[in-house]
N, C-alpha and C positions, 0 to 999 in steps of 0.2 A: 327288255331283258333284265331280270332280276338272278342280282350276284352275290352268293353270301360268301364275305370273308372271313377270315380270324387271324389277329394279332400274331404275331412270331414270338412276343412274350406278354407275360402277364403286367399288362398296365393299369388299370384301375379305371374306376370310370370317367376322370375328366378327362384322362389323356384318349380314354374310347370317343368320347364326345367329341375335343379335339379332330383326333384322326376322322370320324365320321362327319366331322365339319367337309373337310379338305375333300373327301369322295364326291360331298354334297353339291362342293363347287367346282370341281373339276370334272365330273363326270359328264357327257353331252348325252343330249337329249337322247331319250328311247334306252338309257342305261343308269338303273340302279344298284348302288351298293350297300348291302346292310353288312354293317363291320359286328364283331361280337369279341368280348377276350378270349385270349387260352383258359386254359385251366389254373387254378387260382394256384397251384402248387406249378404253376410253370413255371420259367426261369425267367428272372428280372432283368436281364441284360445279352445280350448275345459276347463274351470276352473269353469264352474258351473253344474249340473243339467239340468238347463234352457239351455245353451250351448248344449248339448247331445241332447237334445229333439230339437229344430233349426237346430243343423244340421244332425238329421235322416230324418226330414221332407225334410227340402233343397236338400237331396241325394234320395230320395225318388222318388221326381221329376225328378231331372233328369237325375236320372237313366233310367226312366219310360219312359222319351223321348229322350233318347240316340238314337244316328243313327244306320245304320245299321250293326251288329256285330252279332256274335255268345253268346256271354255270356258280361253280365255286374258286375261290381265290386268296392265297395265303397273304397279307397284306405285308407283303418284304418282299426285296431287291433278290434275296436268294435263293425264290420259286421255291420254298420247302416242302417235298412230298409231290409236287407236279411230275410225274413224270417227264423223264428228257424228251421221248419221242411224242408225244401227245401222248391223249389216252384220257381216263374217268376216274373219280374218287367218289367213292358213292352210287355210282351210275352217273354222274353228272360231268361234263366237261371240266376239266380242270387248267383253269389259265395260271398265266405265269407273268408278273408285270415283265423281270427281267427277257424272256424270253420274247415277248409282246415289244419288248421299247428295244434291242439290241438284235432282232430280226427287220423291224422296220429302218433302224438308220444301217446297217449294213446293207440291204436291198437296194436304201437310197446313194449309195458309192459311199459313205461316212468310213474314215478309220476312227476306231473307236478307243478309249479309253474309259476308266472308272474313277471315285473316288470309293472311299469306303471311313469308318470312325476307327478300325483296329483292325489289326494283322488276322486275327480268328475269322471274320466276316469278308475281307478280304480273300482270305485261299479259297471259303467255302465258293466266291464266286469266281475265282480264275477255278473252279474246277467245276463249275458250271457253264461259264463260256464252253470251255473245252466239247463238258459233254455232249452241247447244242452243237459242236462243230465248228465254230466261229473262230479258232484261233488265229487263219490265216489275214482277220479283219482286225485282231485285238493289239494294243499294243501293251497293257498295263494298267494296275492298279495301285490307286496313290492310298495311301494312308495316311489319313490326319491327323489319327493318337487322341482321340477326342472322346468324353465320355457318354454314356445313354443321356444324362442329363441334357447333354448341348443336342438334340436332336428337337427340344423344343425352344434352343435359342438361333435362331435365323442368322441375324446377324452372327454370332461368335463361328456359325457353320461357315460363312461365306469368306470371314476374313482369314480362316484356315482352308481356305478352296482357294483363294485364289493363286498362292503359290505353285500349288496343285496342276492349274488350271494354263497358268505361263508356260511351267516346264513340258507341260499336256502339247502346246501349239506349236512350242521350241522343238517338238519331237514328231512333230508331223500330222499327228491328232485333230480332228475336226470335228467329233461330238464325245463329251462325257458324261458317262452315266451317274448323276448321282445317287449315291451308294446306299440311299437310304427311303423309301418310300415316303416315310412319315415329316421330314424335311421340306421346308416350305424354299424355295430354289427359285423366286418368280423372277427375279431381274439377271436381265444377259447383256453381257459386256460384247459388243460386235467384233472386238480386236482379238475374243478369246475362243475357244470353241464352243458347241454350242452346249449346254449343260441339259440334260437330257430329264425331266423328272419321269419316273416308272410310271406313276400313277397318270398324268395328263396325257403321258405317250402311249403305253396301251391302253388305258380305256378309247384313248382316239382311234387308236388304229381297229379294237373291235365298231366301232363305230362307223368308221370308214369301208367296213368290208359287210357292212350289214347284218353284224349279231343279234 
C-alpha cells in the first residue's frame, strides 16, 4: 500500500527527512509512506486558529493533487481535510492518524485522553474527537505550552508529558494520544497510561485489517 502524505506546515527539508525517517521505521511491512512538505508559503507553526484553517486548506490541496498512490494522508494528529465520516480527496482514500489511533483504543475499552504543545491545536482536536463521535470515550486534552521547536526535542517533550500523564491516570485515563505525530514518544512508563503515538498506531491498525 503506497501512501502519500504532506506536512501540516512548511518544514524544510531536514525536518521532511527527519519526519520521513520515523514513517520509515514505523511503518509495518506491505506499507509505504512518501511524506512531501506544504507549500513553501505555508504556515511555520500551528499557534493560532487562523494557523489550523491555512493549513487544512494547504493540505487539502495537495492532498487532492498528490500522485499516484493508494490512499493519502495529512501527516498531523488533527486529520486536516480528512473528512469526518470517511470519504476521498483526489479520488483516493483519505486516512486520518487521529482517527486511525483513537478509533482503535476506544474499540479496545481505553478511556482516552490527549496531550497537545498549545491551546490552538488543542480545541482543533477536542473538536475533532467530537466530530468522530467519541466524546462519550474522551476525557481531555492536556496542554504543555511547548514550542514547534521542542517537537524535535524528545526528551524536553517527555519531561513536560509526564505531569500530564499522572493527572491523565489520577483521572481514570488509560491511553493518551500524543498530540503530535512527528514526536518521537518510544518509551512507556507501566504505572502511567499508555501514550499512544498516531503514527505507529494507525499505520498498525491499517495493517492489521489488511490495507
Amino acid at each position: 500500500m503506497l501512501v502519500h502524505a504532506v506536512t501540516p506546515i512548511t518544514v524544510g527539508p531536514a525536518e521532511v527527512a527527519r519526519r520521513q525517517a520515523r514513517y520509515d521505521a514505523l511503518s509495518p511491512e506491505g506499507i509505504e509512506v512518501v511524506l512531501t512538505d506544504l507549500h513553501p508559503d505555508g504556515p511555520r507553526a500551528l499557534n493560532t486558529a487562523e494557523d489550523v484553517r491555512r493549513s487544512e486548506a494547504l493540505v487539502a490541496k495537495a492532498l487532492s493533487e498528490a500522485p499516484d498512490c493508494d490512499a493519502v494522508l495529512p501527516d498531523c494528529v488533527l486529520d486536516p481535510a480528512v473528512p469526518a465520516d470517511g470519504g476521498t480527496l483526489g479520488g483516493r482514500p483519505a486516512l486520518g492518524l487521529l482517527r486511525l489511533t483513537i478509533g482503535a483504543a476506544v474499540a479496545a475499552g481505553h478511556r482516552i485522553g490527549a496531550i497537545t504543545r498549545n491551546e490552538a491545536v488543542a480545541a482543533e482536536l477536542r473538536d475533532r474527537v467530537t466530530a468522530y463521535g467519541w466524546d462519550p470515550s474522551f476525557h481531555e486534552v492536556s496542554v504543555l505550552d511547548l514550542a514547534v521547536e521542542d517537537i524535535t526535542d524528545p526528551d524536553r517533550w517527555a519531561a513536560a508529558m509526564r505531569p500530564a500523564l499522572i493527572a491523565a491516570r489520577d483521572a481514570g485515563v488509560t491511553a493518551v494520544v500524543n498530540g503530535c505525530s512527528a514526536v518521537d514518544t518510544a518509551d512507556q512508563d507501566p504505572d502511567l497510561p499508555l501514550v499512544l503515538d498516531p503514527i505507529r498506531t494507525g499505520l498498525g491498525v491499517l495493517a492489521a485489517l489488511g490495507a
